[in-house]
N, C-alpha and C positions, 0 to 999 in steps of 0.2 A: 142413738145413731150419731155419728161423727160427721161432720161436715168439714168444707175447706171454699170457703171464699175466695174467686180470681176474678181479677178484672179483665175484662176484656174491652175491645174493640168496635162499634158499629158504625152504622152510618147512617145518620138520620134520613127520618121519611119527609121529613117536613116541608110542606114548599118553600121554595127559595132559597133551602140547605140544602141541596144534592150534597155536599161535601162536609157537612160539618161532622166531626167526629166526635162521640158520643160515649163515654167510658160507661158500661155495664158492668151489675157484680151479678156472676152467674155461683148460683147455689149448688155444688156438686156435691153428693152424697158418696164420701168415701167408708162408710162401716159396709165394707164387703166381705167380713168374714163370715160369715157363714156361706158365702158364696163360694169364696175362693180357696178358704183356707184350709187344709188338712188339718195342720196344727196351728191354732190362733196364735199363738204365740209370733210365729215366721209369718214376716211380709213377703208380698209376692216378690221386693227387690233383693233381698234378702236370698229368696228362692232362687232367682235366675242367676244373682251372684255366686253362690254354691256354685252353681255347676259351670259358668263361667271360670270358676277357681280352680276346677277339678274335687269339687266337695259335693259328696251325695247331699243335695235336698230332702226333704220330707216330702216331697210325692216329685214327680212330673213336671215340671213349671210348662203353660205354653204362652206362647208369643202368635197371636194370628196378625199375617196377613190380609186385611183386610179394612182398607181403606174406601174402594170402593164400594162394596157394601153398608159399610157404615155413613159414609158422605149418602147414598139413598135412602138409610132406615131414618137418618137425620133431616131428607126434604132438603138437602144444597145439593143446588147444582153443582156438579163437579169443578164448570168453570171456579165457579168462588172457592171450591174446595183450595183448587192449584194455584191460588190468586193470594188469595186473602186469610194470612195466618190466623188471626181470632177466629175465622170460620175450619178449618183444617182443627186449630185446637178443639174447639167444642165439639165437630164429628168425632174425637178419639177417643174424649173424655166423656161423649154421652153413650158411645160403644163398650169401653171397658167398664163403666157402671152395669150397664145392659148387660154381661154376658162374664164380666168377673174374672177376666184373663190376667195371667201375669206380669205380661210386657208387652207396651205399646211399641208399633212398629210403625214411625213416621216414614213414610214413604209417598211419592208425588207421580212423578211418571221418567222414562228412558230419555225425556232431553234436555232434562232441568240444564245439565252441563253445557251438550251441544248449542245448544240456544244462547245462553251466555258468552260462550265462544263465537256466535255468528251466523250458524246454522239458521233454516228459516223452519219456524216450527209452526206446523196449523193440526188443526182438531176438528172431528166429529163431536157436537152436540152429543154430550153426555159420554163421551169417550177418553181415556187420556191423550194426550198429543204425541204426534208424532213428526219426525224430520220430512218436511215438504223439497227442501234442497239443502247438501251440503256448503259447509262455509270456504272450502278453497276446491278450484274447479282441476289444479294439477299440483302437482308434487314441488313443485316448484313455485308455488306460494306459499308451505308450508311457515316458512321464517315470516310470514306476515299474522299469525297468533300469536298470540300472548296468553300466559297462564291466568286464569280471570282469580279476582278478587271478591271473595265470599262473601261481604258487606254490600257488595255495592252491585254486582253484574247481575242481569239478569231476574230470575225469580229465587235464586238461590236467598237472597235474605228473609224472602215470605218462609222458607222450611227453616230458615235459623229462629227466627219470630215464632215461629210455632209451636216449636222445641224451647224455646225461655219459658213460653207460654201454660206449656202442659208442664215441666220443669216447677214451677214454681206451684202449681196445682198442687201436684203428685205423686212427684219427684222421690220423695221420701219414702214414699210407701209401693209406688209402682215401676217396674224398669219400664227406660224408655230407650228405644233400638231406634237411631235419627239413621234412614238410608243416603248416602253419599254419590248417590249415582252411580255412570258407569265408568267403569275401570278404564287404564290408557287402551289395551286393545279394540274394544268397544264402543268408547267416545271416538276414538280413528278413523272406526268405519264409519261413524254418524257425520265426522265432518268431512270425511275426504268423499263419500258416497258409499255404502255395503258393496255393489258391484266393481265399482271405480277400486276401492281398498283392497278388494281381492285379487283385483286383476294386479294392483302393484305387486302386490306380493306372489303371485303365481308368474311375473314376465319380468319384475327387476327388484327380486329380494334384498341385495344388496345394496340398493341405491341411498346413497345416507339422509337422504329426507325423510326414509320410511323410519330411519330411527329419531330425526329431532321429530318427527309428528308425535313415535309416541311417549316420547318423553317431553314434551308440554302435554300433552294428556295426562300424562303422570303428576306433572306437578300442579293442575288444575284438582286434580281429584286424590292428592294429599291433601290441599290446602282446605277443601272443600270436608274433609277427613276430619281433621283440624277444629274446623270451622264450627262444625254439628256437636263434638264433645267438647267445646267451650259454652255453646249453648245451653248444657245442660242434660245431653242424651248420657246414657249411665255405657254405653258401646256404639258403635257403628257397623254400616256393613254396605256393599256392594253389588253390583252387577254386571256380569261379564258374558253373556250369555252369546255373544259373536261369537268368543273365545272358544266355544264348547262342542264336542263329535260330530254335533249335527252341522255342522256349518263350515268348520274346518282340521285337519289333520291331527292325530296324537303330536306328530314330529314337527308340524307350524304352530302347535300349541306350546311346545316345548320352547320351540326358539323367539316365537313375535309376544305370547302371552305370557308366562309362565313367571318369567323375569322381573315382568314389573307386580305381581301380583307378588308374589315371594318379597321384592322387596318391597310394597307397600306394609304388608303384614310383619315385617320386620322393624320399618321405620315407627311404625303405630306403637307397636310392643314397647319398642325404647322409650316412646313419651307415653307409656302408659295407657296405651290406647287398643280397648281388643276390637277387633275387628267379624265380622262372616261373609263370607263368600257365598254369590249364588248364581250360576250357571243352568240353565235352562237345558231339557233333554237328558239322555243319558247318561252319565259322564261315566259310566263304569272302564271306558277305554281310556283315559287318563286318573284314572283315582287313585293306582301309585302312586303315580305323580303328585300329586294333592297331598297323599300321605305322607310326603316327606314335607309338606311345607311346618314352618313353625308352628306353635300353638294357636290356633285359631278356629271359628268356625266355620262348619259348612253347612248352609240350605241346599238341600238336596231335590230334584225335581223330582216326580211320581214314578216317573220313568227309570228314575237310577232303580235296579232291586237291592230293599232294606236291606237285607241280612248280606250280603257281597259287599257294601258299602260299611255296615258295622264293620265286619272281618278285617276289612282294610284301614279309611280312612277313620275311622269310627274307633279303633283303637288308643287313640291321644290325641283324638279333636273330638269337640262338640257338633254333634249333627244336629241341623233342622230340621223341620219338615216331617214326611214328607208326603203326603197322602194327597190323593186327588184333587186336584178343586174345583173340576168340575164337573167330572161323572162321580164322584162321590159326594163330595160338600154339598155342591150348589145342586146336582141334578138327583141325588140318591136321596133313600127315606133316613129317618133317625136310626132305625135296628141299623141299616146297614152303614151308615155313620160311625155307631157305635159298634160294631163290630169291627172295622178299619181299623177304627183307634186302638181297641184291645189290640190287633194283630200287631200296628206296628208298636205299640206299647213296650209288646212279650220279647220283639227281635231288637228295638235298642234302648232299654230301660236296663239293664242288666251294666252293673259297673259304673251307670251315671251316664252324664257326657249326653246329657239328648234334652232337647228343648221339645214340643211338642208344635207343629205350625201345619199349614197347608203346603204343600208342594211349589207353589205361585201363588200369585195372586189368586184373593178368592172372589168368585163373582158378582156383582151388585145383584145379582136375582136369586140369589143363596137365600135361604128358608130362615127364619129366624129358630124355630124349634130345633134347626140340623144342626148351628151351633151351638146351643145347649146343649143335646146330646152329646159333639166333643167334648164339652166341657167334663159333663157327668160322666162319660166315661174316664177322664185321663184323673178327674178325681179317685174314682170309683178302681182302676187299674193301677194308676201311676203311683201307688204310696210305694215308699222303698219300708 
């Protein structure tokens, strides 16, 4: 068996040290080949670079979603999950031991950004957090943001710390996917308000604050981009789920979202940076659209249907996803698990270009045996 020695982090128990910090070497067991591997030879990074490249891999690679699950099979509070990178590392890396997936998907929650920028964020116990109030009350405070700084603002340094973290574990042997939060259209809504941002743009589209709001959103969430693949993530990726049919028009997707997504995906590419995209709900009503963006990927919700998605964007991008997560994953048996997976397996495994993940996020009350079953099937399906 192979091992891999990381230090971490703790905080002692001891009275009279509340604060002393405490370096620990946590023992990880990386001989996961016979778990993971088709061919021993091929690392799972190895795997997800292929198809990143546009190169058939030797099976399937999948990337889960699945942070919250894993922060409960681990016994952390979530709080420390989103707090405290040595704890965030350990949830991932005693997950992908657990379950022998290809790429880690560092991911926190929807306000890492907003909060940073000013936004006032609160949480339910055991929940991830959410925007309690936006950070400018009108359009005309816009010019009082600034683009934040990835080192320093915010929680954003605990997901760069996590990322060196599992990086230095793992790095070698496992992709690791650092999520960058949300895109300029979607950090908009969070600081101007979701209601407050829609009504700008439904009563004075043109008003040019609605463009500097989302261009420091843009340059927040490059920098942020940036930030995570200096850390050590092997890609990054995104979340724009405002942006998406369910919430606002093909032709407002076109003109307020579209733009800075396209050029983020551009800017990335040039410093070598691949990027995935991931939009919640259906997107089958903009996924032309989509299809024309550069080389990039897409996480695709449960909702898009697989095969009209292959057709299209699925053509010269990599799809994620995209399978239930929670009437199938978290709420379904293993056959029918396993049966999901064969199905979407059959409609985008053909030509490559597919990562295997859940739709969303997957549940913390997800079955341990219902992951394995993916597993076993995408092994079991997914050989080219």
């Amino acid at each position: 068996m192979g091992y891999v020695e990381i230090r971490t982090i703790g905080v002692s128990d001891e009275p009279g040290e509340p604060h002393k910090r405490l370096l620990v070497r946590d023992r990880i067991d990386l001989d996961l080949r016979t778990e993971v591997l088709n061919n021993p030879s091929v690392t799972s990074l190895q795997r997800v670079q292929a198809v990143l490249a546009g190169r058939m891999p030797d099976r399937v690679p999948v990337c889960l979603h699945n942070f919250l699950m894993a922060a409960r099979e681990a016994n952390v509070p979530l709080k420390d999950y989103l707090e405290k990178p040595e704890v965030a590392a350990r949830v991932h890396l005693n997950a992908v031991e657990k379950y022998g997936y290809d790429c880690i998907l560092v991911d926190f929650d929807t306000t890492l950004l907003a909060e940073a920028m000013g936004a006032k964020r609160d949480s339910t116990p055991g929940e991830p957090g959410h925007i309690a109030a936006p950070a400018i009350r009108s359009l005309e405070e816009v010019d009082e943001l600034t683009p934040v700084d990835p080192e320093r603002d915010g929680r954003i340094p605990v997901l760069l710390e996590s990322v060196r973290i599992m990086a230095k574990a793992v790095g070698s042997e496992i992709a690791i996917r650092g999520n960058a939060d949300q895109c300029a259209f979607s950090l908009a809504s969070l600081l101007r308000g979701m209601e407050n941002f829609m009504m700008d743009l439904a009563t004075e589209p043109d008003h040019p604050s609605i463009a500097r709001l989302l261009e420091v959103c843009y340059q927040s969430h490059l920098a942020t981009h940036r930030a995570v693949k200096l850390a050590g993530a092997h890609f990054t990726s995104l979340g724009d789920s405002p942006a998406g049919p369910d919430m606002i028009s093909p032709g407002m997707f076109k003109r307020f979202a579209r733009p800075y997504e396209e050029r983020l995906v551009r800017e990335l590419a040039h410093e070598g940076i691949y990027t995935v995209i991931h939009i919640c709900g259906n997107t089958l009503p903009i996924i032309d659209q989509l299809a024309e963006y550069p080389s990039c990927g897409f996480e695709l919700d449960y909702k898009t249907d697989a095969r009209a998605a292959k057709a299209s964007v699925g053509r010269d991008h990599v799809l994620f996803g995209n399978i239930d997560p929670s009437g199938v994953i978290a709420l379904g048996t293993p056959q029918g698990v396993r049966e999901k997976t064969r199905d979407l397996i059959e409609a985008w495994k053909p030509n490559g270009r597919f990562i295997l993940n859940a739709g969303c996020a997957i549940p913390a009350s997800t079955p341990p045996e219902n992951l394995h079953a993916l597993m076993a099937a995408a092994r079991e399906f997914g050989a080219y």
